[in-house]
N, CA, C and O atoms as a Tripos MOL2 file, in Angstrom:
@<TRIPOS>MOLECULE
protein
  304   303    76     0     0
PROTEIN
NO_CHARGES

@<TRIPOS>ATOM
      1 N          24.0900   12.4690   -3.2800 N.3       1 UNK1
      2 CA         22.6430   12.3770   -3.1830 C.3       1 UNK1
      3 C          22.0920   13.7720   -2.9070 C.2       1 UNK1
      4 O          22.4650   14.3570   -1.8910 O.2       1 UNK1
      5 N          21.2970   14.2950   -3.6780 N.am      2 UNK2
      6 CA         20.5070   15.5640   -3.5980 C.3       2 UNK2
      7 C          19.3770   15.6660   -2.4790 C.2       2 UNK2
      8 O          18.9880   14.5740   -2.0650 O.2       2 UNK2
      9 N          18.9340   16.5170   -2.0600 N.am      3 UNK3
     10 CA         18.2900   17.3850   -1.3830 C.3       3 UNK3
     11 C          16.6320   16.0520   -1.7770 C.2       3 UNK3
     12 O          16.1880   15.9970   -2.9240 O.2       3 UNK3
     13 N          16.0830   15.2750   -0.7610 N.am      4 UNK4
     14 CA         14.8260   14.8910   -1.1030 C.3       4 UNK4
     15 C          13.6370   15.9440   -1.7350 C.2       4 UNK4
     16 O          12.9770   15.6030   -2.7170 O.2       4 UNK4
     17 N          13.4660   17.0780   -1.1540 N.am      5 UNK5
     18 CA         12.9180   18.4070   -1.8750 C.3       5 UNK5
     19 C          13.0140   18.3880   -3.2410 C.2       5 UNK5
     20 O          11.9520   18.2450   -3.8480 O.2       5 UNK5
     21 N          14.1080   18.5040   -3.9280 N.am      6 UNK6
     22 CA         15.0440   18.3870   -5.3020 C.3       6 UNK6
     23 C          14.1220   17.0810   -6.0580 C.2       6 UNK6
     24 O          13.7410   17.2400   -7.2180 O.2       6 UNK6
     25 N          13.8280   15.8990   -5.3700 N.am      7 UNK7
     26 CA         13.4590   15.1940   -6.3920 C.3       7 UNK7
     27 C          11.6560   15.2990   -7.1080 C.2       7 UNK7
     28 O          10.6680   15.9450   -6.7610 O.2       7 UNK7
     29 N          11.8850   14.4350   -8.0850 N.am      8 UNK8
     30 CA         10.2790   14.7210   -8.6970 C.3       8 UNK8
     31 C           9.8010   14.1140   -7.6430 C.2       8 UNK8
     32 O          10.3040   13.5890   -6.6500 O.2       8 UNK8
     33 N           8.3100   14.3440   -8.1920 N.am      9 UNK9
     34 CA          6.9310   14.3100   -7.9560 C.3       9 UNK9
     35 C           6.5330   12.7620   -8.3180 C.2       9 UNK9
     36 O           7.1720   12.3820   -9.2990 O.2       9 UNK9
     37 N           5.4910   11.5910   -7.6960 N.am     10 UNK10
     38 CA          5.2810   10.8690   -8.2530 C.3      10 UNK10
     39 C           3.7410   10.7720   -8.0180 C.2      10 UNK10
     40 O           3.2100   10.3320   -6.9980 O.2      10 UNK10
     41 N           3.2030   11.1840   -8.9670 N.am     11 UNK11
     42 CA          1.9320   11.5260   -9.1350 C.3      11 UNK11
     43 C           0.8730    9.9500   -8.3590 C.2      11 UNK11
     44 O           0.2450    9.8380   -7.3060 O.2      11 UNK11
     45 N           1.0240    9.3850   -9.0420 N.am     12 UNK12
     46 CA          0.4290    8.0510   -9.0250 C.3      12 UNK12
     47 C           0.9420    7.0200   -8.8160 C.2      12 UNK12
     48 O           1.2340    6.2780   -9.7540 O.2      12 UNK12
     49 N           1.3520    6.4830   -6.7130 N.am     13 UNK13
     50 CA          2.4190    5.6420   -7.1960 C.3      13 UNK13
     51 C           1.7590    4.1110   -7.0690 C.2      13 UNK13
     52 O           0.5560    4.0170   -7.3140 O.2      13 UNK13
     53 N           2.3380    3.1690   -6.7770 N.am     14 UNK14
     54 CA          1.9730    2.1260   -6.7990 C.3      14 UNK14
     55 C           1.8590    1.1630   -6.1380 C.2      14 UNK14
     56 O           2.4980    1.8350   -5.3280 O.2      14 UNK14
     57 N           1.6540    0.0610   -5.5510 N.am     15 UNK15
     58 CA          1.3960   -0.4590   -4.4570 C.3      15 UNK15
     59 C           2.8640   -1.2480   -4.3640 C.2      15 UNK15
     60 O           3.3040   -1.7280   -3.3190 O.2      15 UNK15
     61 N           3.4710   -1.2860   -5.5330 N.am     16 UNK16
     62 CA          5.1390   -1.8470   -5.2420 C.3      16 UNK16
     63 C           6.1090   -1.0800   -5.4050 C.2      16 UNK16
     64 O           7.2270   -1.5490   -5.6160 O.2      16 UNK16
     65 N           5.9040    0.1710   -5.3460 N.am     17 UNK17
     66 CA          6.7880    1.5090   -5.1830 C.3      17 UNK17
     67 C           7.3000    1.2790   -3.5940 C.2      17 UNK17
     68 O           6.5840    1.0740   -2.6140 O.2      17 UNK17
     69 N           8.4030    1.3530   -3.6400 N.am     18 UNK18
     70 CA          9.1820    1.7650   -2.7690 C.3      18 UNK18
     71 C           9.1260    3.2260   -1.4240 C.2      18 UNK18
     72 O           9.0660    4.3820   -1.8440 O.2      18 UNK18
     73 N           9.1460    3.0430   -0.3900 N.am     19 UNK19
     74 CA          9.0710    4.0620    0.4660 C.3      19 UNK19
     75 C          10.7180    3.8900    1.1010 C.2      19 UNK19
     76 O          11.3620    2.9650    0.6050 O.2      19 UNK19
     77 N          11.5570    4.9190    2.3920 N.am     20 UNK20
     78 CA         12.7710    4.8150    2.7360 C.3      20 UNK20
     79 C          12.2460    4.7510    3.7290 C.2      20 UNK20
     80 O          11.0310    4.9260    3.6380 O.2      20 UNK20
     81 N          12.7810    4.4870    5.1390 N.am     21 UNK21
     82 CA         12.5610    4.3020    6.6650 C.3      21 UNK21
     83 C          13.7440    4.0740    7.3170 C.2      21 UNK21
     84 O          14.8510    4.0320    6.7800 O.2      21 UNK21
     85 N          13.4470    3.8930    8.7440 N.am     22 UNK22
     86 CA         14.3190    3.7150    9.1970 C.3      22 UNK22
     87 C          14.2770    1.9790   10.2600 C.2      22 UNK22
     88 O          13.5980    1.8100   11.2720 O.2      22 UNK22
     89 N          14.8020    1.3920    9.8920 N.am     23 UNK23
     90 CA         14.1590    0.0660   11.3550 C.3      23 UNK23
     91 C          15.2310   -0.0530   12.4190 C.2      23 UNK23
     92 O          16.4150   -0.3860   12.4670 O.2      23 UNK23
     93 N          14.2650    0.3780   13.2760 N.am     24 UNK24
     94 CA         14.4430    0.5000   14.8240 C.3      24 UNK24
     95 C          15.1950   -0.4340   15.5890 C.2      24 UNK24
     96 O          15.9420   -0.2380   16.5490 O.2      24 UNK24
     97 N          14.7670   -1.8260   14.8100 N.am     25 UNK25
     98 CA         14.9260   -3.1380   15.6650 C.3      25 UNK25
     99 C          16.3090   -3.1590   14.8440 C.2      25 UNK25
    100 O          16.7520   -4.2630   15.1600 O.2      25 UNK25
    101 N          17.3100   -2.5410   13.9160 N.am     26 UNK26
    102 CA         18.6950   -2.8490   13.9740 C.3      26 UNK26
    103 C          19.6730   -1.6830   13.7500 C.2      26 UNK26
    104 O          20.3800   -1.3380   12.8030 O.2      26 UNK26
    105 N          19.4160   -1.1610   15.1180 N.am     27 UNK27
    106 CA         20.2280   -0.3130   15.2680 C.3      27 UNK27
    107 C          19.9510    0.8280   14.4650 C.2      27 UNK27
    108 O          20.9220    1.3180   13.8900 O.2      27 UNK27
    109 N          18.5250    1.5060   14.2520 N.am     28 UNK28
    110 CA         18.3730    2.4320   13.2120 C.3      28 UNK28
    111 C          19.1140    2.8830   12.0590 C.2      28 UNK28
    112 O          19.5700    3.9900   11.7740 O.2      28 UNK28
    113 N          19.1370    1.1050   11.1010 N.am     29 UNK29
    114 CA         19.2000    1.2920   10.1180 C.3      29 UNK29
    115 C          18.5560    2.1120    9.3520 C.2      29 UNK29
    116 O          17.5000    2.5350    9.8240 O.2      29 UNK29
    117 N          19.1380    2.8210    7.3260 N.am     30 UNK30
    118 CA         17.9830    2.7200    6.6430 C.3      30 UNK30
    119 C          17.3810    1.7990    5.7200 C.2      30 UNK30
    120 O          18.1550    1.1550    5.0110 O.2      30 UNK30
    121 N          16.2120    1.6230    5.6020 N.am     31 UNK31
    122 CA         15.8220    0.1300    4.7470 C.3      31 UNK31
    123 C          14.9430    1.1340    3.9890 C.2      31 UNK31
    124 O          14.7090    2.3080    4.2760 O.2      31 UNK31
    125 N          14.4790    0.3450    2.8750 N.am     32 UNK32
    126 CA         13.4970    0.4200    1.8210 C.3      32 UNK32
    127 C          11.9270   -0.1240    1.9960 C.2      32 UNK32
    128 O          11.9970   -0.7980    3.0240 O.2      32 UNK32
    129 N          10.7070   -0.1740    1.5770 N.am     33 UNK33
    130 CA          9.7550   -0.9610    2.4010 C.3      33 UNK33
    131 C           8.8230   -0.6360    0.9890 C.2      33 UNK33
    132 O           8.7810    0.3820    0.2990 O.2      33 UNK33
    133 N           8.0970   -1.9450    0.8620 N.am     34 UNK34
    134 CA          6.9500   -0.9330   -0.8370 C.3      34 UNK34
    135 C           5.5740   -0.4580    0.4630 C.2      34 UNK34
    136 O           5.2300   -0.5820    1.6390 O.2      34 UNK34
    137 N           5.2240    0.1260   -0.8290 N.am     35 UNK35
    138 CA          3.9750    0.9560    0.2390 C.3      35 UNK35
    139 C           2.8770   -0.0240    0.5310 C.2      35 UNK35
    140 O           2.0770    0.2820    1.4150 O.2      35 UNK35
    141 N           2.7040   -1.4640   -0.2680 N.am     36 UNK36
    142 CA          1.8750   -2.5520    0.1040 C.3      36 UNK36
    143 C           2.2620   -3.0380    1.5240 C.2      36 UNK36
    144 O           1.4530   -3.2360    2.4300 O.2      36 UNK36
    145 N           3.3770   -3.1750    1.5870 N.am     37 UNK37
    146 CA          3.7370   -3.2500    2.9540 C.3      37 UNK37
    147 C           3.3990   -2.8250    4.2490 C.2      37 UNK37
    148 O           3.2140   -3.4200    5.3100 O.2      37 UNK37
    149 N           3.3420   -0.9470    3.6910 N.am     38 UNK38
    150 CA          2.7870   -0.0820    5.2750 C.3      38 UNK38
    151 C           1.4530   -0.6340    4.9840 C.2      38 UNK38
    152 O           1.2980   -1.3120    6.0000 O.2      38 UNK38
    153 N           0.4320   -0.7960    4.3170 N.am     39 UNK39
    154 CA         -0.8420   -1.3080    4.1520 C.3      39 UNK39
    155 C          -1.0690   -2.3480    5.1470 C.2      39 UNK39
    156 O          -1.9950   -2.3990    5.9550 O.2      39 UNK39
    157 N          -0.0170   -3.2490    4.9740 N.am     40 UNK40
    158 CA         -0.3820   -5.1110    6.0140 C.3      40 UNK40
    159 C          -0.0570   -4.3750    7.2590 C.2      40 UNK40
    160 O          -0.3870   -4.9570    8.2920 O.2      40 UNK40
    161 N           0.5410   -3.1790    7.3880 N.am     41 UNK41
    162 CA          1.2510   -2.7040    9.4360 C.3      41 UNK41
    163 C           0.5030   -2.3290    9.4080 C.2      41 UNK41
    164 O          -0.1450   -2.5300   10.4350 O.2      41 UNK41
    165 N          -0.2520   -1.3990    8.2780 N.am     42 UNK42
    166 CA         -1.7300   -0.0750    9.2150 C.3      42 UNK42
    167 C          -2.4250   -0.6570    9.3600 C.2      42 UNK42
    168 O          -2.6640   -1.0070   10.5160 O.2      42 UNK42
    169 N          -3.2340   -1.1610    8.2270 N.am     43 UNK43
    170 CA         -4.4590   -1.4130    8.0080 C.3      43 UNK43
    171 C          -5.1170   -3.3110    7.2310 C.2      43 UNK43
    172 O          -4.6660   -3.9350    6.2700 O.2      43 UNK43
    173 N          -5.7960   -3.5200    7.7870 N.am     44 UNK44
    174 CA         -6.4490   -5.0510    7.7800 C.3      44 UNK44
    175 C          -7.1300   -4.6820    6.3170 C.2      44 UNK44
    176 O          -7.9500   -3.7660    6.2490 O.2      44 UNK44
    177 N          -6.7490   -5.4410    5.1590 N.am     45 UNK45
    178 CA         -8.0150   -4.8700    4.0160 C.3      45 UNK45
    179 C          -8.5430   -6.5120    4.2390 C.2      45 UNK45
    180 O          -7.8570   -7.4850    4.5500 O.2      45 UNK45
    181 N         -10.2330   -6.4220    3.9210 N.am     46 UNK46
    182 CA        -10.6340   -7.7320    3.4980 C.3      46 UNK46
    183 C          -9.9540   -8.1050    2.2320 C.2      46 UNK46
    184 O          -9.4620   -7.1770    1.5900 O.2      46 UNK46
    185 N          -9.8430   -9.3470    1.7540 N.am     47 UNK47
    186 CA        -10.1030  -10.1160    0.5690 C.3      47 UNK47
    187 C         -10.8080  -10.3550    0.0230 C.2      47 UNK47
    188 O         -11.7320  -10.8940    0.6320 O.2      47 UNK47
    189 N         -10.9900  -10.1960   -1.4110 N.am     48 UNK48
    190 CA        -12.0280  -10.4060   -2.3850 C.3      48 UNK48
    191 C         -11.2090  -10.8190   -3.8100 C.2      48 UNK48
    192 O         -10.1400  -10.3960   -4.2500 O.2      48 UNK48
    193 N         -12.0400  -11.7010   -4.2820 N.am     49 UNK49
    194 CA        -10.8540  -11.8340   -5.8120 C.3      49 UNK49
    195 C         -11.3620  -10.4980   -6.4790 C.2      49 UNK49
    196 O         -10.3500   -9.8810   -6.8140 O.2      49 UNK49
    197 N         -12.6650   -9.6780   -6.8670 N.am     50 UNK50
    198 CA        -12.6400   -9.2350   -7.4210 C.3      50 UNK50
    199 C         -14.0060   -7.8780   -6.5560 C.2      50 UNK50
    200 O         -14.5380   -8.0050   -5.4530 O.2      50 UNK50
    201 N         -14.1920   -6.7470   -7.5420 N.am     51 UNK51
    202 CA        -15.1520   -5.6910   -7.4540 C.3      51 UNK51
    203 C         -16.5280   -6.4680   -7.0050 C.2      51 UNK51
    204 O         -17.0320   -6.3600   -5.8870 O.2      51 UNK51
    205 N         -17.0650   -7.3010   -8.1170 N.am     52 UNK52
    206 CA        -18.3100   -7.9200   -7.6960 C.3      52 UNK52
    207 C         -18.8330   -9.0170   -6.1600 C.2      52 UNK52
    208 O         -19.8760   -9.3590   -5.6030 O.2      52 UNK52
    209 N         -17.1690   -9.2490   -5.9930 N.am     53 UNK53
    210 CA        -16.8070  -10.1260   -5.0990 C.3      53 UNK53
    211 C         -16.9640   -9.3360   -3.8720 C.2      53 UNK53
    212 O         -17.6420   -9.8090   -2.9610 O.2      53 UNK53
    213 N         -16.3370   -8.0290   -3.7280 N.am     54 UNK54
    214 CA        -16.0750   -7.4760   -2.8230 C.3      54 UNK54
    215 C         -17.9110   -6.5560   -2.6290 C.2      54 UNK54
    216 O         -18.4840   -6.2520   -1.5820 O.2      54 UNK54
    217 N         -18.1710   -6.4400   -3.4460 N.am     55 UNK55
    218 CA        -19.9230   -5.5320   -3.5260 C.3      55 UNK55
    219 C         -20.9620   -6.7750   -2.8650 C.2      55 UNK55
    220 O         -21.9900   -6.4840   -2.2530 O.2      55 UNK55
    221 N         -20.5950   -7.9280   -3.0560 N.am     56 UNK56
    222 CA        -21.5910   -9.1940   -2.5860 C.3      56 UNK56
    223 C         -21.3930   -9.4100   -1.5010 C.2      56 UNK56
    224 O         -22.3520   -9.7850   -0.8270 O.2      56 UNK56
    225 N         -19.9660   -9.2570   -0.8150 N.am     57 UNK57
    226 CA        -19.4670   -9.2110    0.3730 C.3      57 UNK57
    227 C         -19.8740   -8.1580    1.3180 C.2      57 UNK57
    228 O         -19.4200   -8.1390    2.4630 O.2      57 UNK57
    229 N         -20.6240   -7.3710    0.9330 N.am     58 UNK58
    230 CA        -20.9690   -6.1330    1.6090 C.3      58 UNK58
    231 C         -20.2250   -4.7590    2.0000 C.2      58 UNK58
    232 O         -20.6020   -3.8840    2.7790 O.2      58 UNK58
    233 N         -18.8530   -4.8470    1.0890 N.am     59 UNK59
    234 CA        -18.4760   -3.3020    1.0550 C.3      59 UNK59
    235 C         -19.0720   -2.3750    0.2970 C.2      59 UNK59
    236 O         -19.5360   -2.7120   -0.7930 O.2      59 UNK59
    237 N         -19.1480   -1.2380    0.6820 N.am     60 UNK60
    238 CA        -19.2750   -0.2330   -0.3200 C.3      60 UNK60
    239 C         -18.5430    0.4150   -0.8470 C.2      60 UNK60
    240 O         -17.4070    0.4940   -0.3800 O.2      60 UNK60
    241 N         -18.9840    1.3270   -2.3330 N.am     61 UNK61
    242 CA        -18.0580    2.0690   -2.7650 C.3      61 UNK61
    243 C         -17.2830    2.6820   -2.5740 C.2      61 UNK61
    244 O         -17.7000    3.5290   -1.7840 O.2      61 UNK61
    245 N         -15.7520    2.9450   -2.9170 N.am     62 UNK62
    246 CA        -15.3710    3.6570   -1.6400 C.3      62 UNK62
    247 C         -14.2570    3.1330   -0.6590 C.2      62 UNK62
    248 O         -13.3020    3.6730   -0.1000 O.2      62 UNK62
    249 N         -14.6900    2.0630   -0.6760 N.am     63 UNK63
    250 CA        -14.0110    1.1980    0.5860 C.3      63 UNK63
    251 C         -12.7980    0.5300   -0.0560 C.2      63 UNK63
    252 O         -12.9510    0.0620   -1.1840 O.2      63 UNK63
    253 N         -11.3400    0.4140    0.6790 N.am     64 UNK64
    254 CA        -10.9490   -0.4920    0.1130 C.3      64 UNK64
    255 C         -10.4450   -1.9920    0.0880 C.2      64 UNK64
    256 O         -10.7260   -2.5090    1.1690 O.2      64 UNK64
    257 N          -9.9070   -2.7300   -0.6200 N.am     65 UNK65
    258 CA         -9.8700   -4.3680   -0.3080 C.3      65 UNK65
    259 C          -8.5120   -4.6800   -1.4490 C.2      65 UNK65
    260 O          -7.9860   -4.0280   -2.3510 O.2      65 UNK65
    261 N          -8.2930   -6.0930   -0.8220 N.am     66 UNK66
    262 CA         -7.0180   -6.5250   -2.2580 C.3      66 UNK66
    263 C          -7.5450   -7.9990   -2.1160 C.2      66 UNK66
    264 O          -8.0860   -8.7620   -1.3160 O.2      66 UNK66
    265 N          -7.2170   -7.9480   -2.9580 N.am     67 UNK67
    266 CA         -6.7700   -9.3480   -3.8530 C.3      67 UNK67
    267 C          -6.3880  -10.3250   -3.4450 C.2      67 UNK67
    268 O          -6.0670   -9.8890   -2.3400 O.2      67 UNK67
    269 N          -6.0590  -11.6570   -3.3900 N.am     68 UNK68
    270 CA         -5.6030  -12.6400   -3.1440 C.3      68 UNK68
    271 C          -3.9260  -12.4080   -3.1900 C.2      68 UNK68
    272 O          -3.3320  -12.8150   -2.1910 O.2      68 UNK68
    273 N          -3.3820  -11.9960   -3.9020 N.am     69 UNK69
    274 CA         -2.3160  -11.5680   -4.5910 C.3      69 UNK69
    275 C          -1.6840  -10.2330   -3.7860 C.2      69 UNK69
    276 O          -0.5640   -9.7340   -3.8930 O.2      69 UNK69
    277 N          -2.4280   -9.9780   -3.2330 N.am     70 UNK70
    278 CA         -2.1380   -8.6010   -2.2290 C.3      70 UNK70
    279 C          -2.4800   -7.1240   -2.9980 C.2      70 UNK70
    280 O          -2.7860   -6.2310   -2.2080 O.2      70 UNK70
    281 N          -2.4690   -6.7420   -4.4690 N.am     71 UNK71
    282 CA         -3.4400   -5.9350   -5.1870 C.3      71 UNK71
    283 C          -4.2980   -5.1600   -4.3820 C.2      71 UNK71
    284 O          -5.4870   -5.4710   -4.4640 O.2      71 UNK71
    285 N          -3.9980   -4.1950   -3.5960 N.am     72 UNK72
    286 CA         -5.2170   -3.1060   -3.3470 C.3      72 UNK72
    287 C          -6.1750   -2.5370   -4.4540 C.2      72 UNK72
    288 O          -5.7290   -2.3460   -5.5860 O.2      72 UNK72
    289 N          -7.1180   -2.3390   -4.2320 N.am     73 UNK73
    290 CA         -8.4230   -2.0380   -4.8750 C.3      73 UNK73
    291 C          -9.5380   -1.0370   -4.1900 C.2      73 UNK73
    292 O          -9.8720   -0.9470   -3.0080 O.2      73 UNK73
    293 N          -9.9230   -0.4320   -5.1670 N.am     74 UNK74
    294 CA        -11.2070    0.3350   -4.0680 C.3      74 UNK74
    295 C         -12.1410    0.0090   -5.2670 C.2      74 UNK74
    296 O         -12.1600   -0.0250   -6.4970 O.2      74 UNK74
    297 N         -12.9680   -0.2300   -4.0720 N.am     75 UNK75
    298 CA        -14.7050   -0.5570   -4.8930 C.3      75 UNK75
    299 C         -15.5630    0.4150   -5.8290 C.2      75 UNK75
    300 O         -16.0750    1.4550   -5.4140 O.2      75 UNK75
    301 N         -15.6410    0.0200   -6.9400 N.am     76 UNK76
    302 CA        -16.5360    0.8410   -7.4210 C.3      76 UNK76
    303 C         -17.8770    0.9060   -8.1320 C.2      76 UNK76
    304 O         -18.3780    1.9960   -8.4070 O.2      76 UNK76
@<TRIPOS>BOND
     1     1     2 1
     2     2     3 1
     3     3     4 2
     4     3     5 am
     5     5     6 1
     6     6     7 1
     7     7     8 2
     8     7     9 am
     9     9    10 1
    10    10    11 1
    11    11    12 2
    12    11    13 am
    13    13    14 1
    14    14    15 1
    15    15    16 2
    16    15    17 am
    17    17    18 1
    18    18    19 1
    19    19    20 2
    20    19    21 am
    21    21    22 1
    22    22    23 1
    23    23    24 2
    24    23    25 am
    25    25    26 1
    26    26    27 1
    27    27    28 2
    28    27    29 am
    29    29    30 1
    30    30    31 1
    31    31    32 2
    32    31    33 am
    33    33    34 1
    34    34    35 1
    35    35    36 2
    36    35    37 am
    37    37    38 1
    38    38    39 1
    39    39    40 2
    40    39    41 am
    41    41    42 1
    42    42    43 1
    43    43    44 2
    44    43    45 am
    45    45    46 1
    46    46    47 1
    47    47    48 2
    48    47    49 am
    49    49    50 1
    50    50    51 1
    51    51    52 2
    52    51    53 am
    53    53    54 1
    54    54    55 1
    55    55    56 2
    56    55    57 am
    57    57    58 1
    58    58    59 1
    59    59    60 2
    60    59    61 am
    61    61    62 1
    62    62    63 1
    63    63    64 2
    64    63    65 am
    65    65    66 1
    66    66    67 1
    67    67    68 2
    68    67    69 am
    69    69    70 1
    70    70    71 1
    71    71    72 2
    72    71    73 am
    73    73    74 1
    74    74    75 1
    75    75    76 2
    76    75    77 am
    77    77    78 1
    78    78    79 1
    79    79    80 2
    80    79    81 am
    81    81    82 1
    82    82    83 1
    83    83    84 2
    84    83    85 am
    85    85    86 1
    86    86    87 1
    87    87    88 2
    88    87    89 am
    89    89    90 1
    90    90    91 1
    91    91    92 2
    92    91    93 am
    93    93    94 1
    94    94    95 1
    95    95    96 2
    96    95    97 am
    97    97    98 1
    98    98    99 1
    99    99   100 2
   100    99   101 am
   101   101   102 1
   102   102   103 1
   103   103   104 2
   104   103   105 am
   105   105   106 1
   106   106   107 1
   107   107   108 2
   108   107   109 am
   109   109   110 1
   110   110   111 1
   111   111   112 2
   112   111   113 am
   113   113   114 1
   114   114   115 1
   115   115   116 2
   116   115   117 am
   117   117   118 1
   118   118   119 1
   119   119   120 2
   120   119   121 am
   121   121   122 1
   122   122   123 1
   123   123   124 2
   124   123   125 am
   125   125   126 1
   126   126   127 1
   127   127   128 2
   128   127   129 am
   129   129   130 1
   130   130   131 1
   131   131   132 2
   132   131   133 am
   133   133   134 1
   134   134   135 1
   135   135   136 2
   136   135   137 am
   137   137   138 1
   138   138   139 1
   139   139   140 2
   140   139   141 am
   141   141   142 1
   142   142   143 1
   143   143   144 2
   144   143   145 am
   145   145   146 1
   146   146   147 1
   147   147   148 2
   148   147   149 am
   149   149   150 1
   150   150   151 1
   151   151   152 2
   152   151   153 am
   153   153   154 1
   154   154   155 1
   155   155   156 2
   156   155   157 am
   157   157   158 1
   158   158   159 1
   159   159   160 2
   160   159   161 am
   161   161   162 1
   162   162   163 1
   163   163   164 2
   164   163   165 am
   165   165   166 1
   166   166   167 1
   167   167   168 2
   168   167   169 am
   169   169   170 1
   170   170   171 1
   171   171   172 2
   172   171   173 am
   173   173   174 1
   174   174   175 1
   175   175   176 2
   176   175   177 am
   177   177   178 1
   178   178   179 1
   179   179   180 2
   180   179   181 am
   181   181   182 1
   182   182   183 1
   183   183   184 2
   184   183   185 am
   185   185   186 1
   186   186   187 1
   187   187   188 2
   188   187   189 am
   189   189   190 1
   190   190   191 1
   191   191   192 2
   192   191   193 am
   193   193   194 1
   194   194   195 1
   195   195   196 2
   196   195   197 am
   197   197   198 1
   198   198   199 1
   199   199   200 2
   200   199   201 am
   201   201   202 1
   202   202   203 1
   203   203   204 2
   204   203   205 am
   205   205   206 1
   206   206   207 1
   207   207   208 2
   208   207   209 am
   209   209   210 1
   210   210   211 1
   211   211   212 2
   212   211   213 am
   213   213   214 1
   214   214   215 1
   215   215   216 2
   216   215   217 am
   217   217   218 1
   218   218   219 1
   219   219   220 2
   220   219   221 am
   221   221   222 1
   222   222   223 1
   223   223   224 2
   224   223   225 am
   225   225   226 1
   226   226   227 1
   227   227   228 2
   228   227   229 am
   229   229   230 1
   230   230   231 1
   231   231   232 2
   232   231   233 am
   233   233   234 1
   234   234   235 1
   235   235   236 2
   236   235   237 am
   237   237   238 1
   238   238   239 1
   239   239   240 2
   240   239   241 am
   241   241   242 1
   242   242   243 1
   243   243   244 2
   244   243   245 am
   245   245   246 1
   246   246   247 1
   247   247   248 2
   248   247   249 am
   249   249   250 1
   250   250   251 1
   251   251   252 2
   252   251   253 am
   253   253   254 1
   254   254   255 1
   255   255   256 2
   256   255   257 am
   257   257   258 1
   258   258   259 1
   259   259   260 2
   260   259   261 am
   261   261   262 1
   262   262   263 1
   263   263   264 2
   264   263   265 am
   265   265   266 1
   266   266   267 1
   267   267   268 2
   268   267   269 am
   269   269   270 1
   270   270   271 1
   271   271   272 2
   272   271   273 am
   273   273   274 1
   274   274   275 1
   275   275   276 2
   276   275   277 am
   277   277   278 1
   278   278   279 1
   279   279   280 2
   280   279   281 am
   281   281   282 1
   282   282   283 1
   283   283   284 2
   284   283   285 am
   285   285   286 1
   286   286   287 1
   287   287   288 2
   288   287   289 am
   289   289   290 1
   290   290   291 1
   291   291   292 2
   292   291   293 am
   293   293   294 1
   294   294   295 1
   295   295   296 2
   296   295   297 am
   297   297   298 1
   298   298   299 1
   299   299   300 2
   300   299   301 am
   301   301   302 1
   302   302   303 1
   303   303   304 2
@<TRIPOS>SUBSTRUCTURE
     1 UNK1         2 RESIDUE 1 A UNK
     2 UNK2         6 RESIDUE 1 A UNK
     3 UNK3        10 RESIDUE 1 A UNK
     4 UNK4        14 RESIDUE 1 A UNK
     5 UNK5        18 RESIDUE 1 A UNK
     6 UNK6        22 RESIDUE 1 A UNK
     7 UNK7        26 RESIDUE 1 A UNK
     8 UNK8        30 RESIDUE 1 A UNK
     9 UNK9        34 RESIDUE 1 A UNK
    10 UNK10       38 RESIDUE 1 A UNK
    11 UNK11       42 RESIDUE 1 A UNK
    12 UNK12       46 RESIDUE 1 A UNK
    13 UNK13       50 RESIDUE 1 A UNK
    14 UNK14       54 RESIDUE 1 A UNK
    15 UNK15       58 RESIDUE 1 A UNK
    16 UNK16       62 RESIDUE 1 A UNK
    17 UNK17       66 RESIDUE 1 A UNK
    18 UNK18       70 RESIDUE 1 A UNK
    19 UNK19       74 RESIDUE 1 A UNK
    20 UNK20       78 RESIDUE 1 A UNK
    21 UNK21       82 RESIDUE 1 A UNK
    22 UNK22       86 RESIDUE 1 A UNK
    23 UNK23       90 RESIDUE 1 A UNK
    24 UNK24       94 RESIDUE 1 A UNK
    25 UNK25       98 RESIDUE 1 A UNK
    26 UNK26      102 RESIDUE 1 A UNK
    27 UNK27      106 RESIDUE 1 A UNK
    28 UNK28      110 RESIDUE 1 A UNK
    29 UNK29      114 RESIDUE 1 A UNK
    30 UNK30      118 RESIDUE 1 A UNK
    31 UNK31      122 RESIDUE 1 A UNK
    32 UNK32      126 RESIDUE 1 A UNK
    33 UNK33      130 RESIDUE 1 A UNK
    34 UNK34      134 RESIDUE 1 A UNK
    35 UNK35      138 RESIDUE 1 A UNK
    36 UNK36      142 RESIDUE 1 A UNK
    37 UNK37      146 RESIDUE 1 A UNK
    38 UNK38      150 RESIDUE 1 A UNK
    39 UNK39      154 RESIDUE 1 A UNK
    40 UNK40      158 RESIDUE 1 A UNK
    41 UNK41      162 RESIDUE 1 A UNK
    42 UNK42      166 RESIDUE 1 A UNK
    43 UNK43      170 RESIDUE 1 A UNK
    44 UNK44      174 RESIDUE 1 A UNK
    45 UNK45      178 RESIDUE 1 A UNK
    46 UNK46      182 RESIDUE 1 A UNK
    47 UNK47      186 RESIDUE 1 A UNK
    48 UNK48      190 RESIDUE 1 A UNK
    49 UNK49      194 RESIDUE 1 A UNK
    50 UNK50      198 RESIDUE 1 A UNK
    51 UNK51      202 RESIDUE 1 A UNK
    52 UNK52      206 RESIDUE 1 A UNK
    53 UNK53      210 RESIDUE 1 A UNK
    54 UNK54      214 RESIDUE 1 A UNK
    55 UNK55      218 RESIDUE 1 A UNK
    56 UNK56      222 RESIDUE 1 A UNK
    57 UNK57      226 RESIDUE 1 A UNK
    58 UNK58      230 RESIDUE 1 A UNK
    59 UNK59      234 RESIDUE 1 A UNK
    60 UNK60      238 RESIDUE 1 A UNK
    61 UNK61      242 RESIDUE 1 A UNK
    62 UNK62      246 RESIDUE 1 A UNK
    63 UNK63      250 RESIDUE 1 A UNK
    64 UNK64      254 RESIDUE 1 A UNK
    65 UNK65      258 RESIDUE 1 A UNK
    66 UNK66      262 RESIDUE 1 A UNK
    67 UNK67      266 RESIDUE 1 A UNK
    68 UNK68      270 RESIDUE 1 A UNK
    69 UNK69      274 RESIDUE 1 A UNK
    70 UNK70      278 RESIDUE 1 A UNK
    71 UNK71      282 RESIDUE 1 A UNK
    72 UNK72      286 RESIDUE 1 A UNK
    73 UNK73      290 RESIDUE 1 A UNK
    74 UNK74      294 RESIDUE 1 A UNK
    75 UNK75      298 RESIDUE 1 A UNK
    76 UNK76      302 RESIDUE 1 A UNK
């Protein structure tokens, strides 16, 4: 396994892209985690099925929300 430095770039990743970590609770393993994931630990997004859904709801542009489906979104 090469140097993390060494690897590409991922410009644009995705909400089921993969991140590495470590979990604490077994014995500081390493595990895998998608980045939708750190989303549900950081941060609370509302639900909206959709843009118009989420603009009637009173977010603004800008802001972001997912989906029923878990789909992050930012309003536009």
């Amino acid at each position: 396994m090469g140097k993390i430095s060494t690897y590409s770039v991922l410009s644009t990743p995705k909400a089921t892209d993969k991140l590495i970590g470590t979990d604490v609770t077994t014995n500081n393993e390493t595990k895998n985690f998608t980045i939708n994931s750190l989303f549900t630990v950081v941060v609370t997004l509302p639900v909206f099925a959709n843009n118009v859904a989420a603009l009637a709801g009173g977010l603004v542009i800008g802001r972001l929300y997912q989906t029923v489906t878990g789909e992050v979104r930012i309003v536009v």
